[in-house]
Every structure is written in C-alpha cells, then in structure tokens.
PATORDREN-723808 format. One record per residue (C-alpha): z, y, x. Coordinates in steps of 0.05 Angstrom, whole numbers, plus 5000, padded with zeros to 4 digits. Example, Ala and Ser with C-alpha at 12.3 -4.5 7.8 and 13.67 -1.06 7.14 Angstrom:
<sites>
515649105246514349795273
</sites>
This chain:
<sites>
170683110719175682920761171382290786165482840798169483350837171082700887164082500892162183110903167583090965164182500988157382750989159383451028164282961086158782481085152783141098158083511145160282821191151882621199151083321225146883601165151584121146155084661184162184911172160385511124156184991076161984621073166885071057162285341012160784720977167584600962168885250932162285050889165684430868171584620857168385220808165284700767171784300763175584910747171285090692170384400664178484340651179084990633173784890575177684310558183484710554180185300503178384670462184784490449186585190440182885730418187286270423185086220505178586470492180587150510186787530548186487080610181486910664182186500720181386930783178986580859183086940907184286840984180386371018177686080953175486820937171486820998168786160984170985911052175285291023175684811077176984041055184284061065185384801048190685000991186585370930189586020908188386070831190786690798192286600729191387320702193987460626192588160597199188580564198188140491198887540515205087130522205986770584210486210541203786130498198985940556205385550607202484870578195184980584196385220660201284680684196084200649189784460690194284500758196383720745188983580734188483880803193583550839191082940806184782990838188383070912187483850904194084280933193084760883197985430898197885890825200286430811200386780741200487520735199988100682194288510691199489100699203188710749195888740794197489460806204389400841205489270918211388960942212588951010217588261008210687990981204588291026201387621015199287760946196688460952192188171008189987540961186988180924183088320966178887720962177287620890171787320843171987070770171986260760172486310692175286660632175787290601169887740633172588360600179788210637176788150700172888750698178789150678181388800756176688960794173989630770180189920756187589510778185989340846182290010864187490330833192589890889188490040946188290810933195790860922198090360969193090281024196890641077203890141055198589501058196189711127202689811161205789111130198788761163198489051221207088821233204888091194199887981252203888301310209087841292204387221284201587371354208787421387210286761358204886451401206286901462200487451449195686961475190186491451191085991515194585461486194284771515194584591434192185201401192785311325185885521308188585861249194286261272193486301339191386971367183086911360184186491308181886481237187186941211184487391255177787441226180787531155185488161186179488321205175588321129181888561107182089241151175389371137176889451065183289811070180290321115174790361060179990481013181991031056176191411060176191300987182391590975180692201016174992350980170592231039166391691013165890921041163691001108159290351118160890311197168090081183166189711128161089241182166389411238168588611239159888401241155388301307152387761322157787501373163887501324158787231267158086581321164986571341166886551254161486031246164885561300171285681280169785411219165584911242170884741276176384721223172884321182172983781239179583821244181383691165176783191163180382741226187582911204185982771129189683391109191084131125192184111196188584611249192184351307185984301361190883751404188483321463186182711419182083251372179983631434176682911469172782781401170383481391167783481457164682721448162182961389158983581408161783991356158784631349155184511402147384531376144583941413147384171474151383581493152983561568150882981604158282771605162982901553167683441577173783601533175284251584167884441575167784501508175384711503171485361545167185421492173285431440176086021485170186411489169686491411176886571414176787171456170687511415175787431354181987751389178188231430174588501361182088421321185988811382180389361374181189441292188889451299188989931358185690371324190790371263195391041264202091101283206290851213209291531222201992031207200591391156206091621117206092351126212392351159209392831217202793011243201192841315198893221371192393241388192093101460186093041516185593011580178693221604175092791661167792711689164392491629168792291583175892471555182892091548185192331476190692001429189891341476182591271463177091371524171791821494165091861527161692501521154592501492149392521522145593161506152093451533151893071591144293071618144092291613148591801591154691761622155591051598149890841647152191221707156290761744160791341777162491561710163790781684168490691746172791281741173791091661176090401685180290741735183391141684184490581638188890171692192390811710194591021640194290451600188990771556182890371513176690451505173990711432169190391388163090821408164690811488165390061475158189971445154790541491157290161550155189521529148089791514147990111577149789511625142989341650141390101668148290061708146789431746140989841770143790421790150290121818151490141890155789771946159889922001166290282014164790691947165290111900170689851943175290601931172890531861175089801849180989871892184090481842182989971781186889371818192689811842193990121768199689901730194989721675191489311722190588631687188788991614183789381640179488751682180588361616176188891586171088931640170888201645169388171559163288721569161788351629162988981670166988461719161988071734156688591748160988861805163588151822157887571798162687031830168487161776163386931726163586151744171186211723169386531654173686081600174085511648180885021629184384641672186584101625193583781641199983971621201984471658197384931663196785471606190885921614184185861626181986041706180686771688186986891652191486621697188087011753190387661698196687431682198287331762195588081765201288251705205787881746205088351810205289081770210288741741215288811806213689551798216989611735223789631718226588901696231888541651233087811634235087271678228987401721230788121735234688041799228287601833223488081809227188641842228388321902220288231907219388901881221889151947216788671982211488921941213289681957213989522035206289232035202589832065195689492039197389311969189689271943188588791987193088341955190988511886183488421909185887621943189487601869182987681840178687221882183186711894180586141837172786361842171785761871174185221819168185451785163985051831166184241835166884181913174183891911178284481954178185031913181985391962176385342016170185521961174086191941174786422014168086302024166386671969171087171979167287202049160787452003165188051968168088232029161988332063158888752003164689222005163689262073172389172084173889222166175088512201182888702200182588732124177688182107181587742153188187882110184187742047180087112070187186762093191186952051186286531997185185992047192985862047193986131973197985471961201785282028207885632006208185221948207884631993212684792039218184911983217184181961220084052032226884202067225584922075232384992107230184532148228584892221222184432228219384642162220785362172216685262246210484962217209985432164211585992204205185742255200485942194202886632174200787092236203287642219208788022182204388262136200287612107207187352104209987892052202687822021202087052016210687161984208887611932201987191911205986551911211786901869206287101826202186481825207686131796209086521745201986521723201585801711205485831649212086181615216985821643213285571707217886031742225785931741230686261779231785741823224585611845225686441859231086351902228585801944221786251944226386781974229886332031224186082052220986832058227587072096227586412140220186532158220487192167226187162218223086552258216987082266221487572295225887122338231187582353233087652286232286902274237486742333242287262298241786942232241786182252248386252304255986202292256086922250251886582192255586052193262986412193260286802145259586262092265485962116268986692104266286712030268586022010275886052053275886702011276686301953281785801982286786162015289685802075284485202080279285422132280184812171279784282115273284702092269984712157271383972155266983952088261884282107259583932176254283582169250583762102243884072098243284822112238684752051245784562013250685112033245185672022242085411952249885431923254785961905261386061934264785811875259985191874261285021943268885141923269084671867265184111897271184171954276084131902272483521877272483171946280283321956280782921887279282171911285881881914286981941842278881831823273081661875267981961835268082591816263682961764262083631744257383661682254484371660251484291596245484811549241284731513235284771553237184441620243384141637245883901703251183381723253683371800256382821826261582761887263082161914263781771977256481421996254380741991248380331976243880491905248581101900241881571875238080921843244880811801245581531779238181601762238581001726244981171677241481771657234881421637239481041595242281551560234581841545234782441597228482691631230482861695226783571717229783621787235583351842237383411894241682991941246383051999251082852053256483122105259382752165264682452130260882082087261882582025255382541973253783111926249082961884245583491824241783281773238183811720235483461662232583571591235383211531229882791508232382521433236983171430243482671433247983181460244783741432246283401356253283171380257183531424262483021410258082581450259483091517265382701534262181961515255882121565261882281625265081751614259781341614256281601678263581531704263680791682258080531715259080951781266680611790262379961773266879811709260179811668252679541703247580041697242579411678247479311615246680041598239379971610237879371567241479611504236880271514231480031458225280251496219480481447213280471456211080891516205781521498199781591526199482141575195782771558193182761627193282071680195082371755193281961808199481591843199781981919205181641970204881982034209382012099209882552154212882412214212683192239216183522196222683392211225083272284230682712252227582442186220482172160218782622102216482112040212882401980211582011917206482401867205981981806206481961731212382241703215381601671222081461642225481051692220881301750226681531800230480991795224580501811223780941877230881001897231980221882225580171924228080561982234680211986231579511979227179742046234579952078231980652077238081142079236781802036238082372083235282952030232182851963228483371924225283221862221083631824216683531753210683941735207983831666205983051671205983041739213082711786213083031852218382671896220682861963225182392009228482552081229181852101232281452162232580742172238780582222239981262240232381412266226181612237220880992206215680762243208880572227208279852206215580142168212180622127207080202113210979692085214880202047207880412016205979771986213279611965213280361924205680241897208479651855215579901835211280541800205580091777210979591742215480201722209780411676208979881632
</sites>
C-alpha cells in the first residue's frame, strides 16, 4: 500500500509539473490517495482485530475534509470512538496506522475523540470546533458517523455558534495584525497572510456558522449567506491560490507557502497560473501583480463577511444595540452599513446615478462607514449605466474633492478602486492597479502605497502617540495651515500614475497625466499649477536631504524650485508622507527631524528677513546659551568647540549631546580617543571623538565590518581645531551583542584598540571568517557622481551601489588614497541599495575635473573588488 500511495504521488507531481493538472486536481487527488491508503491499513487493522468493526470511524476533517490536501499539507484524521469503546483497546491499532503514515512521508496530525466529546467547545481549543466544520467519513463505523453529523455537530453549532464566531473573528484579527493588516508583503505567506488561503476557509467557515444561526433562530438556512464566499472572481482567485500552493510544496519539498524572491522568479518563468499567457519576457513583478490581484479579491470578500459579524456584546445577549440611521439622498448610513434605497422607492436606481454614488463615497470617507452586501453588488451591476451618465467639470471635482479630504480617505478609494469606481472617474489610476516594485525596500504595490501615503496625511489630523508622535504633530500644524488641502490629497493620488507606463521618469509621465485630470476637472491655472509641480518635483526633497541641508548652498538651490510658500508646505507634507508610505519603518525620527530643518531652513531663505534673523549671531548665542546652560562657567572653552563644525552638526544634536561630546574632547590627555557607545536592540550607535588624521572614517568603518555590523547611517565631522566626531548607527548582523551583553565592553575595547593603533584593523579583518556572500534580492546599478555647485567650498561625491559588507571602508580607503579630505559624510542605506554622500576637499579647495575623474575610476574598482 504504502509503495501505491507513493506512486500514486508520483503520477499527480509528475501530471501537475507537465501542466496537465491544476491546483484543485491535485489537492484533490491526494485526498483520493490518501482515502484509499487510509482504508487499506485500516482494513488491515479490523483483520487483526475484530472488535474494530464497529464503535470507531475514521473521520477527514480540515483541509483533508475539504479534499484540498496539498502535497506537503499535514492530514487531520479524527479518530472518533463511540461511549463503549475503550480508548486503551484501540491505542495500538491507531499508533500502528499513524506509523504506517509517517512511514510513507505522510505528517499525519490525529486526534481521537468520544463522540460525546464532539459536542463540547472549548475556547483554549477553537481549532477543533472549526476542524468540524469540514468533515467526511474515510472509513469505519457508518452508524457513528451519522450519529456526527446529523446530530453532535449540529447540536455544537446551535449551542455554540455565537462562542465559535467571536473566537474566529479574534483568531483572524490577530493573524492579520501579525502581518501588519496587509497582503503587500515583499515575501508573502500565501497561507496566512491577509488574502491568503486562511482567508478563504474563514470564509467557508462563516458561511456555515451564520447558517447555523439562522438555524438556531428558527428562520431557516438562508442560501445567500450560505454562497456569500462564491462569484466567479473569488472562485479564480481560490483556484490560483491553490494553484499556486501546490507550486510552492512541490519546489521546497515540504510544507512551506513562503512565495520568496527565488519562488517568485520561477513562478513567473513558469507561468504559473497563468493560462498560456506568458509575457514575452518573464516578469516576476508582473506576475507578483497577478498574485495581488487574487489577493485582494480574498481580503476584500473576508473584510466584508467579518464586518458584517455583530458586536460580541448583542452576540451574547449582553445588550441590544441601537438602531441608528442617518437618512441621505438615496441611501441611508445605519449600524455602519451604507444602505441604498430601492429602487421602486427611488424612481430609478440610485446605484446608477452617479450624484447619488458620489455623495455615498463621500459619506464613506467622512464617517468611516462601509458599504453593505446589496449596495456592494447593485453598484457593481450598475457601473456601465454610471460611466454613461457621469459628468465632468467642477462637479466631479467638489464631489471627488469631499472624498479625498475625509478622514477615511484612503479606506474609502480602496473600495472604489476594488469596484473599479476609481478608475471610472480617474482611467489613469488603472495602469498602477497591483503593479510591484520589486526590491527591497519597497512594500506595497503602486496603488497601495499611493493609499497608505493618503493614511499617512489624515493621519497628522489625528491625535498621535509613539515615538513618531512629536513629528507628526509638528506636520499636523503644516497640514492645518495649507488653505488648499485637496489639492494635495488630489497630487497624493496622481503622483505614481505614471510608473504604469515604462518611459523611465515617472515623475515627468504622472504630471503629464495629471495635466489630462486637471483639465477634465476643469481646476484654475493657479491650482493645476500647484498640482502639476508639486508631482514634477514629488522627489527633490528627498534628494536634497541626502545632501548638507544645513548647508546654505543646498538650502539656495532647493529653495530656487519651491516658488511659493505654499508648494513648499505642500511638497513637506507629501515628502513626510511619501516616506512613510514606502514601508513601516521607512520613516524614523531622525529622517523627521532633518525633514523638518530642511522645511524651516527653506522656508526662511523664501522669506529673507526671517532667514537673516535666524542665520545671525542670536541663533548662534542661542545654542551656545543651551549648551553653556549645561556647563556652568565654560562659555569660552565651548565656543572654542564649536567653531568650525557643520551647522548641519550643532542643529541635528541635543544639548546634552553636544555637551557630552565636549566632555569627551576635554578628555585627551588621559585618552586620545574617546567613545560613546549607545546600544538597543534595533539600532545602535557608537560616536567617536578624536583628533583627525589620515583613514580616520576608513579605520572606523572597517572595525565594525569586523565585528559583523551593518552600518545603516554616519555621519562625520570636524571643528577648527582639528576635533573629529564621528556617529555611526548600525544593526547587529549575527546578534553578537544582542546574545552577549558581556561582549558590550569587548566590542569598545576593541574599536578602542585599533583606533590608538595597538591592534591593525587588517588583523581584525582577516580573522573575520567571511561566508559566502548572498545573492542580492535585487542588483542596483553602481551610480558615482560629483557636483561642483552645491557647495560654495566642497565637491559633493555620491556613491550609489550595492549594500556590501565592507562597502564604506573600500570608499573611505579610496578617498584617502586620492588625498581627498572628508569635510561631511552622510551615509544612508535603503533596502539593498548604499547611498553615500561625501563633502570633499583636496588641499583645502574643491576637486577639479581631471580630479574627479580619476577619483571615479579609482571608486569603480574598490566597489567592484569589494563585492567579491
């Protein structure tokens, strides 16, 4: 049997890899073989022993209930005994069937119950109840079974449907949170994941509970709720998902439904699920949007059966609600749900009058309401009677521009955008639809960033907590000074239409687009202007903060492409939000902060009397005030300090920071290099204070390569004395000093050691074993570029390369080796991608060009022979 069953396996990999079966024959032919097995070593079994002819039968639950076993999957086998039997008499015959399994490569999970014990729901254990749910005889005792199904687990679902319901409905709420209530992942589970396949069985599941219900009330089954997780979208989206699974078992070799990179590239080379429609290049983010799409059909149809779950409080009894409505132009608000009055009632349709469909939307983003089942359906029947009835102009634009400015905002377009409401009013949104940006640091597909940026701005409104919540109020203010806010929200929402179209500058595609919209609504040339730049130069800000922004050259040239006030408190809040968009912890504090100083430095150069306030002695006595504040009777030796250094470093620390890195300087005599490590557990940061000299930045990138750190960001500078502070945040690759913290004091001294020269960095190096590099999720393109303008003293350098262990220190070696002198460093990592930037001088004066291009060629090969 055992040499059947694996055959058998054979045969249904060998039909499913040649493309002759789809995922649910597969999974269905496994629960087929696996019945025949099942009932071939349970006949052997009664052989042996007669006595299990009757008072047990071997029950199919879960996913082998539903006969969707996928290769890899466990098998749930309920072993149910009646009240006569003995579970000691039958232990030997069921641990002898499960070993067959096992034998045979099966992960067999059994359980054994009492038929009486069928009838109990415990809450600790939700997971069995919904097992129930899904049940079919293998084999057995037909009489026991029947006694199941007609009478035990009715008798469950009548008494306990409403207890079932509320443990589901927290089970999956707490699922979603732990993958951030999204389904953009860059490695989604396809299981778990919100839109996953544990979706559609909450779905199946709800369906039958809330047939139970109706049961229970003596109402009858009522069919529509039974069908409520059908259509022939989330039927397509189920049969990919499966499809889809089965791939995925079938290249890991066991139970794993992680869609990663690797599986991603040979799904899409493959054409999974697909039909023949292969594009003419393989395209992992093309079919990755295909992956999304079904995704979203699952969660939008999952969100809608679990909205429309009571409170637990009226599911109990514990009080009966309210019954509240708010009366509009066709249609109602009550108990959360939109409700569209009938038609009869109406004259027409209200579903097809686009008025109507506008003000519901309206409503939606203003309240946080949703839309019911039948308002749902009636307005996606209705769509192509709106398209022809729907009108341009300022109208759609005061209709549109009361969905954008409510707080629900970004909700409420998700659901236009899934009945394709969105895309009637605005047909360039649909060449974002799904579309991935593959690499590692973006999260969401186009469209849902462009949703979550939209969260991001309401967001301000709202009041905050967490380490965010002092930025976000600080922008909140912006935000509330803007007196055209849905103008921003409308740039918000055109901003990436034009990465659906392969040009190369997405930035100049979506203002031209935008151009289209613009003119549609018919917006006045003040207000399209506002909207067209402020797409156009969507991502300057996010430039100019990779530069010196403290640096009055920087602050000019930006300042020459914000006109006005207004596009400068616009392009702020986008960028604020933009960044926050990308993924969860895109934005940090500090990225805030310098996002703020560079919005106060700006603003002031555009109103230069404020700007020559801010930038003379006052400023400047004031800092000196706040830090002489903290060291009583030292003003002098702190002015002292501070000549010389970088605005960029007396602004971007605190006081006390500023304080302490004196202190440090005061303490050569007794040890020339000071350092100040900060350690957590996400991101540390080590500062270093020292007198400079030559490799001073190389050396100090280098010991912490040594030690396994990924370096995130540093920063680097000097006064007139000759006094380096340097700051390093890094992440703990191998989780050294996270697993030791007796190793705190080893890493110091260490980093101390080969800064006073008592140990090489090269020794440290070579006793690093160095593994075998990974290969990148995505390859960026090596950039090295100079600008000569935007500093009057410095040449601006920056490197954009792979992130690579090591990579810094190749630079600054580099840069020394050309006697460049680092005047400011700032270095940055996004996802995969290094992002280096370098004030440097070369004998006190800026590089010139046969310089920098010497410099090029000399930093090409250090990266090139750095990734090896």
């Amino acid at each position: 049997m055992r040499g059947v069953y694996q055959r058998k396996m054979l045969e249904v990999r060998g039909a499913f890899e040649a493309g002759g079966a789809s995922g649910a024959v597969t999974i269905a032919a496994r629960a087929a073989a696996l019945d025949e097995l099942v009932k071939g070593l349970w006949g052997q079994a009664v052989e042996q022993d007669s006595r299990l002819r009757t008072g047990i039968a071997l029950v199919a639950v879960g996913g082998y209930g539903r006969r969707e076993l996928f290769p890899y999957s466990d098998v749930d086998l309920l072993f149910l005994l009646d009240g006569k039997v003995a579970e000691k008499d039958v232990k030997d015959a069921i641990r002898r069937v499960n070993q067959e399994m096992w034998d045979c490569g099966i992960r067999v999970a059994p359980t054994t119950r009492k038929l009486a014990e069928c009838e109990k729901f415990d809450p600790d254990n939700a997971e069995f109840a919904l097992s129930l749910l899904d049940h079919r005889l293998v084999t057995g005792d037909d009489a026991l079974y029947g006694s199941l199904a007609g009478q035990s687990v009715p008798k469950l679902l009548q008494r306990e449907h409403k207890a079932v319901m509320i443990r589901l409905l927290e089970m999956t709420r707490v699922r979603h949170a732990k993958y951030g209530d999204t389904l953009f992942h860059l490695e989604p589970n396809i299981k778990d994941c919100p839109g996953g396949l544990r979706d559609v069985h909450v779905c199946g599941w709800m369906a039958k509970l809330r047939e139970a219900a109706e049961l229970a009330q003596k109402k009858g089954g009522n069919t529509a709720v039974t069908s409520a997780a059908d259509g022939d979208e989330f039927r397509k989206a189920v049969d990919f998902l499966w499809l889809v699974r089965c791939f995925l078992h079938y290249r890991h070799e066991r139970d794993d439904n992680t869609l990663d990179w690797q599986a991603q590239d040979a799904a899409a080379e493959d054409a999974v699920g697909l039909k023949g429609r292969r594009p003419k290049k393989a395209d992992a983010a093309y079919w990755m949007r295909i992956y999304f799409r079904h995704a979203r059909s699952v969660e939008r149809r999952v969100t809608q059966m679990l909205d429309e779950v009571p409170a637990p409080s009226k599911l109990l009894g514990l009080k009966r609600e309210r019954k509240i409505e708010v009366v509009q132009h066709g249609f109602r608000l009550e108990r959360g749900r939109v409700i569209l009055q009938a038609a009869a009632e109406f004259g027409h349709d209200p579903a097809e009058d686009p008025d109507v469909v506008l003000q519901v939307f309206a409503a939606m983003s203003k309240t946080g309401v949703t839309l019911g089942r039948d308002a749902e359906e009636r307005l996606a029947e209705g769509l192509p009677l709106l398209s022809a009835q729907l009108e341009e102009g300022p109208a759609l634009w005061h209709h549109l521009q009361g969905i954008l400015t409510g707080i629900h905002a970004g909700d409420t377009l998700r659901s236009m955008h899934a009945l394709g409401v969105l895309e009637l009013l605005i047909p360039e949104f649909h060449g974002i639809d799904a579309l991935v940006i593959r690499d590692a640091y973006h999260r969401y597909t186009v469209d849902e960033h462009t949703f979550v940026l939209i969260d991001t701005l309401h967001g301000l409104e709202k009041v905050q907590s967490g380490g965010m919540a002092e930025w976000a109020t600080r922008f909140g203010g912006v935000l509330r000074e803007l007196p055209h806010p849905g103008l921003l929200y409308l740039a918000a929402l055109l901003h990436d239409t034009g990465k659906g179209r392969s040009t190369g500058d997405h930035t100049r595609e979506s203002a031209r687009m935008a151009e289209s919209v613009l003119e549609r609504l018919e917006l006045d040339t003040y207000e399209s202007g506002l909207v067209v730049s402020l797409i156009a130069n969507h991502l300057e800000m996010s430039a100019a903060l990779r530069r010196d922004i403290f640096d009055a050259e920087t602050v000019r040239a930006f300042a020459g492409k914000m006109q006005t006030p207004e596009a400068l408190r616009m392009l702020t809040l986008f960028t604020y939000a933009d960044i926050n968009a990308v993924h969860p912890d895109a934005l940090t504090p500090w990225k805030a902060e310098n996002l703020w100083r560079l919005y106060i430095a700006t603003a002031n150069y555009l109103d230069r009397s404020v700007d020559d306030e801010r930038l003379g002695a006052q400023e400047e006595s004031e800092l000196v005030h706040r830090v002489v504040a903290l060291l009583p009777g030292q003003k002098a030796a702190v002015r002292e300090y501070l000549e010389g250094f970088p605005e960029r470093y007396v602004l971007t620390r605190t006081p006390e920071q500023v304080r302490i890195h004196f202190k440090m300087a005061t303490g050569f005599a007794s040890d020339p290099v000071q350092l100040d490590f900060r350690y957590t557990a996400t991101v540390s940061e080590l500062t270093l204070v020292t007198r400079d000299r030559p490799q001073l930045f190389a050396t100090m990138a280098g010991v912490l390569a040594a030690w396994g750190m990924n370096i995130v960001t540093a920063d680097a500078f000097s006064n007139r004395q000759g006094v380096v502070v340097d700051s390093f945040r890094f992440t703990d690759s191998f989780r050294t000093l996270e697993m030791n913290a007796s190793e705190h004091e080893s890493f110091v001294k260490s980093v101390h050691d080969v800064m006073t020269g008592t140990v090489s960095v090269e020794k440290l190096l070579s006793g690093r074993r160095r593994g075998r590099r990974k290969a990148p999720l995505v390859v960026v393109e090596t950039r090295v570029e100079f600008d000569d303008e935007a500093s009057s003293h410095s040449t601006l350098l920056e490197v954009v390369a792979q992130d690579t262990t090591g990579l810094l220190r190749a630079l600054s070696l580099t840069l020394a080796a050309q006697s460049c002198n680092i005047e400011v460093a700032l270095v940055d990592t996004e996802g995969e991608t290094a992002i280096d930037v370098f004030y440097l001088t070369r004998s006190g004066a800026k590089l010139d060009k046969d310089e920098e291009v010497v410099l090029r060629q000399a930093l090409l090969q250090a990266i090139e022979e750095n990734a090896r």
